[in-house]
Backbone as a printed PyTorch tensor [residue, N CA C, xyz], in Angstrom:
tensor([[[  0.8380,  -1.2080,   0.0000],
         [  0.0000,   0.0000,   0.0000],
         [  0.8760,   1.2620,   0.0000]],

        [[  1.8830,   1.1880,   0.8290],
         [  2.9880,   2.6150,   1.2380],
         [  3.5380,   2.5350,  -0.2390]],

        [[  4.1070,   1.1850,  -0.7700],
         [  4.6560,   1.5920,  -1.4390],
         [  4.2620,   1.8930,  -2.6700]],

        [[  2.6410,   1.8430,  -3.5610],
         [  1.7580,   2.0790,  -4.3320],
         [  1.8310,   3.2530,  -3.7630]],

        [[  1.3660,   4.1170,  -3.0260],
         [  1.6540,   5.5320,  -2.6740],
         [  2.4530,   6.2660,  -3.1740]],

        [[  3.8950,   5.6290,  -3.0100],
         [  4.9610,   6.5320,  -3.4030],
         [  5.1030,   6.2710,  -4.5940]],

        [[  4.7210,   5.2610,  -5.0150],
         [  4.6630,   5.4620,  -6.7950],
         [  3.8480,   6.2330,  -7.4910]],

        [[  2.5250,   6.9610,  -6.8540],
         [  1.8480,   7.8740,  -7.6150],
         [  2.2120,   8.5390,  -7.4440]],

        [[  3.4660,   8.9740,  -6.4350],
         [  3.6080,  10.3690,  -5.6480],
         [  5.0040,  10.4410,  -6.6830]],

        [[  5.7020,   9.9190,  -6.9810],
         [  6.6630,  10.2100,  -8.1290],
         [  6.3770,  10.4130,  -9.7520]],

        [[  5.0770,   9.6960,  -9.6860],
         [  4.7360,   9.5510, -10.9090],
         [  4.4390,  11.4850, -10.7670]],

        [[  3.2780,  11.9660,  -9.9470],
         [  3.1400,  12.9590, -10.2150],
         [  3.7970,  14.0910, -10.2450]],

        [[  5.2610,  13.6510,  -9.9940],
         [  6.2230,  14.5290,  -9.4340],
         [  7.0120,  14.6720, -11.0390]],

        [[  6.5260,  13.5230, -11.4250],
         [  7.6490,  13.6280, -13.0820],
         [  6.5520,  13.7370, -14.2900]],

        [[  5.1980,  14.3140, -13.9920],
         [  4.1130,  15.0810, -14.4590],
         [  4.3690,  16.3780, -14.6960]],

        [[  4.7710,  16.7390, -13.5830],
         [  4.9290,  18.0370, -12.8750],
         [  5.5710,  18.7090, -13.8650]],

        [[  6.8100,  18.2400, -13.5000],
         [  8.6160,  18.1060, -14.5180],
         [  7.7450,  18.5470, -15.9750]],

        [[  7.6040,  17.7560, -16.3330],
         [  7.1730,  17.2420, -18.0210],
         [  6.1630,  18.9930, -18.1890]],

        [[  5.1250,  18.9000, -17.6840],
         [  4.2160,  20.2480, -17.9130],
         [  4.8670,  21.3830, -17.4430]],

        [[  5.8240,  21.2720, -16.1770],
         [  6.2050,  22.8410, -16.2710],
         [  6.7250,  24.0410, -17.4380]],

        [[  7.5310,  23.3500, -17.9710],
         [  7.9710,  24.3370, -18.5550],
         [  6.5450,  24.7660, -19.8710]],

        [[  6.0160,  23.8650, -19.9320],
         [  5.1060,  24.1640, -21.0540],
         [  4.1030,  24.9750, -21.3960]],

        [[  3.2510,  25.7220, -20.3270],
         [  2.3700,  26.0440, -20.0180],
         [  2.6480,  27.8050, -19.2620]],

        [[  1.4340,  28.2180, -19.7810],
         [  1.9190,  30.2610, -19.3250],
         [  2.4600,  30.5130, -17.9690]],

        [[  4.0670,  31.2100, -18.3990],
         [  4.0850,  31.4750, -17.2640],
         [  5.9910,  30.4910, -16.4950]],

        [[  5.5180,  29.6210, -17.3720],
         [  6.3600,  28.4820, -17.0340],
         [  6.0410,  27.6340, -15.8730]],

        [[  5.1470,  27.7170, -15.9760],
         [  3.8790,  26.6310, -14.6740],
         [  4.4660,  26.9210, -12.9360]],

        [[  4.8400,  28.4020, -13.0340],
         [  4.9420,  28.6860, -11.5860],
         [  4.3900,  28.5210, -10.2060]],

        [[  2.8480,  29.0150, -11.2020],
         [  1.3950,  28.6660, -10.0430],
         [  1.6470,  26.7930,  -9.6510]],

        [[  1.4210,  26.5240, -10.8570],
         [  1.0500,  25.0520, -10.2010],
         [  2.3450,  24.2800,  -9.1820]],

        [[  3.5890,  24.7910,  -9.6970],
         [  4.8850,  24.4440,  -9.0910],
         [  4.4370,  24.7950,  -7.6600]],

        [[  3.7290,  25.6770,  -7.1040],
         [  4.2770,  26.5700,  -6.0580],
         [  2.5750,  25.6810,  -5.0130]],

        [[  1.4620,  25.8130,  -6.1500],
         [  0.1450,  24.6020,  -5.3010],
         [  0.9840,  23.2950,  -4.8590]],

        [[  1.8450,  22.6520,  -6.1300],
         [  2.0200,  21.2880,  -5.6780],
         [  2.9820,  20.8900,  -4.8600]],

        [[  3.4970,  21.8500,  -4.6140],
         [  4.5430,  22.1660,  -3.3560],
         [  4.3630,  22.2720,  -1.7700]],

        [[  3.1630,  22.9010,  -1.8670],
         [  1.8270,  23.0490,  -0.7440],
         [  1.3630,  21.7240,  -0.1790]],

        [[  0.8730,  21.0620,  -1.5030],
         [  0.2050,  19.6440,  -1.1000],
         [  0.9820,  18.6080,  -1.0170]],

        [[  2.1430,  18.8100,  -1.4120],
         [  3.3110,  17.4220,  -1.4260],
         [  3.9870,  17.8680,   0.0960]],

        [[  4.1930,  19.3160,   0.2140],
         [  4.4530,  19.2390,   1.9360],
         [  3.7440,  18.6500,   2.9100]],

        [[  1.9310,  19.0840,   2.8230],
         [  1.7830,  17.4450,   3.7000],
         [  1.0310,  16.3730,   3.3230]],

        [[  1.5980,  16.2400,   2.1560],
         [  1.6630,  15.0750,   1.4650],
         [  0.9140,  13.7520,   2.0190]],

        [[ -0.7940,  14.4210,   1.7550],
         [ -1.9290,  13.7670,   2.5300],
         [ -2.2740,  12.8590,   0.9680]],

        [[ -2.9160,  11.6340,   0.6130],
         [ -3.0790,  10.9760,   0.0550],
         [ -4.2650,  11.2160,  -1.2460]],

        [[ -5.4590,  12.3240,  -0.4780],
         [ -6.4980,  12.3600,  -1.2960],
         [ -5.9300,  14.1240,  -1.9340]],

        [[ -5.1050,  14.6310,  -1.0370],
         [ -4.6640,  15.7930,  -2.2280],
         [ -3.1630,  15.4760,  -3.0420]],

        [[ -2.6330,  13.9900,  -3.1350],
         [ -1.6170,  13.3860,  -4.1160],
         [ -3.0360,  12.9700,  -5.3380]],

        [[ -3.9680,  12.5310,  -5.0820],
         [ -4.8960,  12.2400,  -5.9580],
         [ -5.1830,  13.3270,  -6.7780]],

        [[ -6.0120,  14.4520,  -6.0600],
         [ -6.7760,  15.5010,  -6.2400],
         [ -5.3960,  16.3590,  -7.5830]],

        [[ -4.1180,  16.6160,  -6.8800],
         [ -3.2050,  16.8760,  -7.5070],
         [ -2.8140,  16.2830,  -9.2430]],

        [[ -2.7210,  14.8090,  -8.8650],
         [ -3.1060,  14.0560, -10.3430],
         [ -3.6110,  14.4950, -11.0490]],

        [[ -4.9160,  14.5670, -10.9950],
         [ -5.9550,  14.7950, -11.5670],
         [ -5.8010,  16.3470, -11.8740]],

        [[ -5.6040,  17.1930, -10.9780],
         [ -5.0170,  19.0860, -11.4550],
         [ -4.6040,  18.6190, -12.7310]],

        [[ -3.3310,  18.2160, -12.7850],
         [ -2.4670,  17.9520, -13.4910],
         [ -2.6440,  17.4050, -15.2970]],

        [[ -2.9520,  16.1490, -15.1380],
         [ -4.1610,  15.7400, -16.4650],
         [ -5.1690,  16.6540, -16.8940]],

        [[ -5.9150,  17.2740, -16.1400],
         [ -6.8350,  18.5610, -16.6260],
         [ -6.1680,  20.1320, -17.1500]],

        [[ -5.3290,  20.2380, -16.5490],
         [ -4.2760,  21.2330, -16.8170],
         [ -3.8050,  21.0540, -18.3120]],

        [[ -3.3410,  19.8990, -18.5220],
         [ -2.5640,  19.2870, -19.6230],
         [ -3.1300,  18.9150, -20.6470]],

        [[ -4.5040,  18.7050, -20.6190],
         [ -5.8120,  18.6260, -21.5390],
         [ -6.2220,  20.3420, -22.0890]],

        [[ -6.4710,  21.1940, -21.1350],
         [ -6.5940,  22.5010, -21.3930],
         [ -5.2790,  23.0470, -22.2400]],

        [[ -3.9000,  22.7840, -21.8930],
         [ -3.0210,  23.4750, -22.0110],
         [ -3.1070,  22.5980, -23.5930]],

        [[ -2.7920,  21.6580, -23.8470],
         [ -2.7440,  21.1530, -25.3000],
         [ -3.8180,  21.8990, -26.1820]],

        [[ -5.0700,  21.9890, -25.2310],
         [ -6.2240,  22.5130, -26.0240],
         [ -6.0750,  23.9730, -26.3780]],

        [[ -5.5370,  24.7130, -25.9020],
         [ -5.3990,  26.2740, -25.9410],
         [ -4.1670,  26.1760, -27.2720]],

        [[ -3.1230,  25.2500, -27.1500],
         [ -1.8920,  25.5510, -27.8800],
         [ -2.8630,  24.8020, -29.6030]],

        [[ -3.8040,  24.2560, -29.6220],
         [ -4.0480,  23.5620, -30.3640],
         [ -4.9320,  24.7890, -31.0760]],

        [[ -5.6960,  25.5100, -30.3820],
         [ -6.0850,  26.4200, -30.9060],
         [ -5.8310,  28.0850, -31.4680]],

        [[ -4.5400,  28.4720, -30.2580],
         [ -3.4350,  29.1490, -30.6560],
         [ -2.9520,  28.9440, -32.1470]],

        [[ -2.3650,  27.6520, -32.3480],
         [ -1.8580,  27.3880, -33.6090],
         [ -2.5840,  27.3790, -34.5780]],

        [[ -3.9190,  27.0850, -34.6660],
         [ -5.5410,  26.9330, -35.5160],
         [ -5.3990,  28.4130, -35.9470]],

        [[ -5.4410,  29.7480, -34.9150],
         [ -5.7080,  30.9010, -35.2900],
         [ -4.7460,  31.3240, -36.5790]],

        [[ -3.0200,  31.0620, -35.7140],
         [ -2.3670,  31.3200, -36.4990],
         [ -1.2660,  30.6390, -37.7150]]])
């Protein structure tokens, strides 16, 4: 179980990695939330975080997808 834990908890940590630089801004905000919730690094906001993350990354593809559409 602990150690299924720490595997989502890296996984989301090399999410993180991967979207920062990509996104407005250079993904400061979210660097600085998931920093918050990985300090006390409670289980249903490593979830909740995930999930930020995938939705973030759905929007952010979607904006660049349409960015590029315009121009």
């Amino acid at each position: 179980m602990l150690q299924k834990h720490n595997k989502v908890k890296q996984t989301s940590v090399v999410r993180l990695m991967k979207y920062r630089g990509g996104h407005f801004g250079g993904g400061g905000l979210s660097t600085a939330i998931y920093s918050i919730f990985a300090f006390f690094s409670i289980p249903l906001w490593e979830k909740f975080m995930t999930f930020y993350l995938e939705l973030f990354s759905i929007l952010n593809n979607l904006v660049t997808s349409i960015s590029k559409g315009i121009l």
